[in-house]
C-alpha positions as CSV (number, residue, x, y, z in Angstrom):
1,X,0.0,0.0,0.0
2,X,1.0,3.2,-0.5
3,X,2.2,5.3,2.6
4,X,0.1,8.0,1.6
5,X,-3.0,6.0,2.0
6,X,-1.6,4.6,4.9
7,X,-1.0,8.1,6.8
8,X,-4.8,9.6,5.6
9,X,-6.1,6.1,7.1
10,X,-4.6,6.7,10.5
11,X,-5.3,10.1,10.5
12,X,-9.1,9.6,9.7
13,X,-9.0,7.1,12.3
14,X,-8.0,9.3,14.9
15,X,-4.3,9.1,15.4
16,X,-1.6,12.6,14.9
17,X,1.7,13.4,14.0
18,X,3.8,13.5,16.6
19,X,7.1,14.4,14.7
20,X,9.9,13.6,12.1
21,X,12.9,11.4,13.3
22,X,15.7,10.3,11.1
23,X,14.0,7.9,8.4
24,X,11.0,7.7,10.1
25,X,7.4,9.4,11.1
26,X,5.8,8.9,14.3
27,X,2.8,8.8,14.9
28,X,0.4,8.5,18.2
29,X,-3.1,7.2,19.3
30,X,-4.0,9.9,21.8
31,X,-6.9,8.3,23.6
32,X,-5.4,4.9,23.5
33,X,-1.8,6.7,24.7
34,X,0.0,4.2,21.9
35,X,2.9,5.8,19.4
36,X,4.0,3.6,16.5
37,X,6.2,4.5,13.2
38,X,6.0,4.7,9.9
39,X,8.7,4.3,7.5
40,X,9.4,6.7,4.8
41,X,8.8,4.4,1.9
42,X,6.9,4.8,-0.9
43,X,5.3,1.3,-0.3
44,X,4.8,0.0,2.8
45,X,3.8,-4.1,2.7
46,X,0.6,-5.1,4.1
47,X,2.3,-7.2,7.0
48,X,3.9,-3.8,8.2
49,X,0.5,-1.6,7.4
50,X,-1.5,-4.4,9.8
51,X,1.6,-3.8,12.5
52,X,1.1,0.1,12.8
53,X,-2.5,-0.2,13.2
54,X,-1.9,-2.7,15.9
55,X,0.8,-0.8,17.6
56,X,-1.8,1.8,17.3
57,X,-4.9,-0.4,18.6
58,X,-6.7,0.7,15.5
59,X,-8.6,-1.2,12.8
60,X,-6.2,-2.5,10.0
61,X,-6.7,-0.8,6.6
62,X,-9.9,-2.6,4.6
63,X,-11.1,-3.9,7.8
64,X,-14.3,-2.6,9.3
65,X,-15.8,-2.9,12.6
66,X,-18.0,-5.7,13.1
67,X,-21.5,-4.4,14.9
68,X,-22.9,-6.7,17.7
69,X,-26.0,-7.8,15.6
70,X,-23.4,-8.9,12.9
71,X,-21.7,-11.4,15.8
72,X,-24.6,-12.4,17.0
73,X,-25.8,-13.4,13.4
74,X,-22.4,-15.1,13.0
75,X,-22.3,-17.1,16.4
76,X,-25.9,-18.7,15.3
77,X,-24.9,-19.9,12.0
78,X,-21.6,-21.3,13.5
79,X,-24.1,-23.9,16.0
């Protein structure tokens, strides 16, 4: 993914810049109080995208929240 996309995902999802170190930007998750980094790449892989969101205990990119109902509905077909 590109880190463009990356950085306007985590921004939309809450998170700020923090600031600029040496070859990387950091970035926090104010109300969870968690700082990860991103690399300055032009692509970042989707194994390091999912670790950033984690590090920032955020929903990985593509992935959306599941509502209750829609776990509830899952559970029941699962028996």
């Amino acid at each position: 993914m590109k880190r463009v996309d990356l950085i306007r995902y985590i921004e939309a999802s809450g998170c700020v810049f923090l600031r600029e170190g040496g070859r990387h930007t950091v970035y926090v998750n104010p109300t969870a109080r968690k700082v990860s980094t991103i690399p300055r790449h032009r692509e970042i892989n989707e194994f390091m995208a999912k670790k950033i969101c984690r590090e920032l205990e955020i929903d990985g990119p593509g992935r959306e929240k599941k509502s209750a109902e829609g776990e509830q509905s899952d559970a029941a077909d699962s028996r």
